[in-house]
N, C-alpha and C positions, 0 to 999 in steps of 0.2 A: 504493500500500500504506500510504500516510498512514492511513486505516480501523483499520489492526489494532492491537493497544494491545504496546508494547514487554516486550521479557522482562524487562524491572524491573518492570510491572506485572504483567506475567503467574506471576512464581513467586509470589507472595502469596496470589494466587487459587488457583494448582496447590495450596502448602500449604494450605489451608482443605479444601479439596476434598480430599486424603490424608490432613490429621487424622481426617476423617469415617471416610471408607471403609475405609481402612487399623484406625482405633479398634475400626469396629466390629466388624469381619473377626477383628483381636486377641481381642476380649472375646467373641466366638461361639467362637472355639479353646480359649481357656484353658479356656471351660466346657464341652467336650465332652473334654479333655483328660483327666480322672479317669475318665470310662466308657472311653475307649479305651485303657484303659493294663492294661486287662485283656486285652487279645487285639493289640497292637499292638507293635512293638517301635520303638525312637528311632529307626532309618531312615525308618521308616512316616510316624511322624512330621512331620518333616522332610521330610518327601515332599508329604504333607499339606499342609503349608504353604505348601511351593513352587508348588505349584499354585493356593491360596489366592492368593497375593501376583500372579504374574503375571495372575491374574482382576484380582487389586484394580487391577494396573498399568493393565490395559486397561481397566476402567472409569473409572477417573479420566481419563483420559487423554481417551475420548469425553465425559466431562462438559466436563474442559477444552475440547475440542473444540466443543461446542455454548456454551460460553459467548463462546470465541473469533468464531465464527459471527456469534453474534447481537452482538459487537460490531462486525464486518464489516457485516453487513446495515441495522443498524438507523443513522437519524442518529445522527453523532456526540455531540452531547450527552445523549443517552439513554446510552450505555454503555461509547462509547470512552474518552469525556474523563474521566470518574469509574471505570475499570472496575476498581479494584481495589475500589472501597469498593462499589459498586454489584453487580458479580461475586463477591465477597466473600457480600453478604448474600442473594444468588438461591442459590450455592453451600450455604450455609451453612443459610440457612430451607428451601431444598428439599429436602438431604440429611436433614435433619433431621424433617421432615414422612414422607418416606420409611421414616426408622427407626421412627418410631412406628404409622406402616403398617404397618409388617412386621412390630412387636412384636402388634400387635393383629389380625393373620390365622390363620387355625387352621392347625394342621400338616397336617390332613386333606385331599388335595385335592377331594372330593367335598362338603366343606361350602362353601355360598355366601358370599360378602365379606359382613359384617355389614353392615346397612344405616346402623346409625352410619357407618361408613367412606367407603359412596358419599355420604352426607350431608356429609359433612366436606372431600372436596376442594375443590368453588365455594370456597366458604370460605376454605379454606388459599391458594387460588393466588389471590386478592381480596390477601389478606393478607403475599403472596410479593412480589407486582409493587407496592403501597402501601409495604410495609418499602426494598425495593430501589431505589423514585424517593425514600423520603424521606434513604437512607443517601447518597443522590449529593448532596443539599441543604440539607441542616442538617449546621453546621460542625462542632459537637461530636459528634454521631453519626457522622459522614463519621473523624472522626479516630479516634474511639473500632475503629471499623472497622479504618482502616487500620493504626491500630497494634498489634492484635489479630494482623490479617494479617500485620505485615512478623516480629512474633514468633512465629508457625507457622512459618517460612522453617526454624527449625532440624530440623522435621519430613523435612524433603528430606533434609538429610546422612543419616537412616536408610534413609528408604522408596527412596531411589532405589538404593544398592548394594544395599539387599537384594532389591530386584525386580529386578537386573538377574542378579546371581547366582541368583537361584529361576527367572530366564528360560534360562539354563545349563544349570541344572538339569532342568527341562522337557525341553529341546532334547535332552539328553542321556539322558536316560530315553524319550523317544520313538524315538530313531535306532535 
């Protein structure tokens, strides 16, 4: 199990990857928050929410998951030895590529992906896996990285009781 990268390296990445998802999860709530405040009451809410967050739980969770993976799988100097700064910038440029995917899709599901958009991945994931070998290799990038990451870490003291409570929540409005 020498392969998998220790939980010192690995909350830096989890936080990067919950700044994201967790952020963006936030800023799609607040902005549906004013339409639903006409037919909704603060349970709803907060219902709402809770079901938001343990999605968010479970998806970061399988990104962590697959970044963990492919430091398992791959040689060790591709992503174990580096994998917070190098995990870090896969996390970080792919969520992020995502969000601007999703920003640039229609609501409609009957209309086709723009074809800017299928143009645009080769692209992005060229530019994903280049960022992420150059983040593990150049010092000052490698640092800029890592200290980026180890200052999300206070991301955790939130996302984590509040996912664990909204998973209570769930649990309890389902039974």
């Amino acid at each position: 199990m020498k392969r998998l990268p220790g939980l010192a390296q690995i909350a830096p990445v989890y936080a990067v990857v919950v700044m994201f998802i967790y952020g963006w999860t936030i800023l799609r709530f607040l902005w549906k928050v004013p339409s639903w405040s006409y037919y909704l009451s603060a349970f709803e809410f907060l219902s709402i929410l809770a079901y938001a967050l343990v999605v968010d739980l479970l998806e970061s969770l399988a990104i962590l998951g697959l970044l963990v993976l492919g430091a398992a799988l791959l040689p060790r100097r591709w992503l174990s030895d580096v994998f917070v700064s190098r995990g870090t910038a896969c996390a970080a440029i792919g969520l992020g590529l995502l969000a601007v995917c999703s920003g640039s899709l229609q609501t409609d599901a009957l209309t086709p992906l723009p074809t800017t958009v299928l143009r645009f991945w080769p692209a992005a994931l060229a530019f994903l896996l280049a960022a992420a070998f150059y983040a593990g290799g150049a010092s000052r990038f490698r640092s800029l990285i890592e200290n980026l990451a180890e200052r999300a870490v206070v991301f955790l003291f939130l996302s984590i009781p509040l996912s664990l409570m909204a998973l209570i929540v769930v649990v309890v409005r389902n039974l």
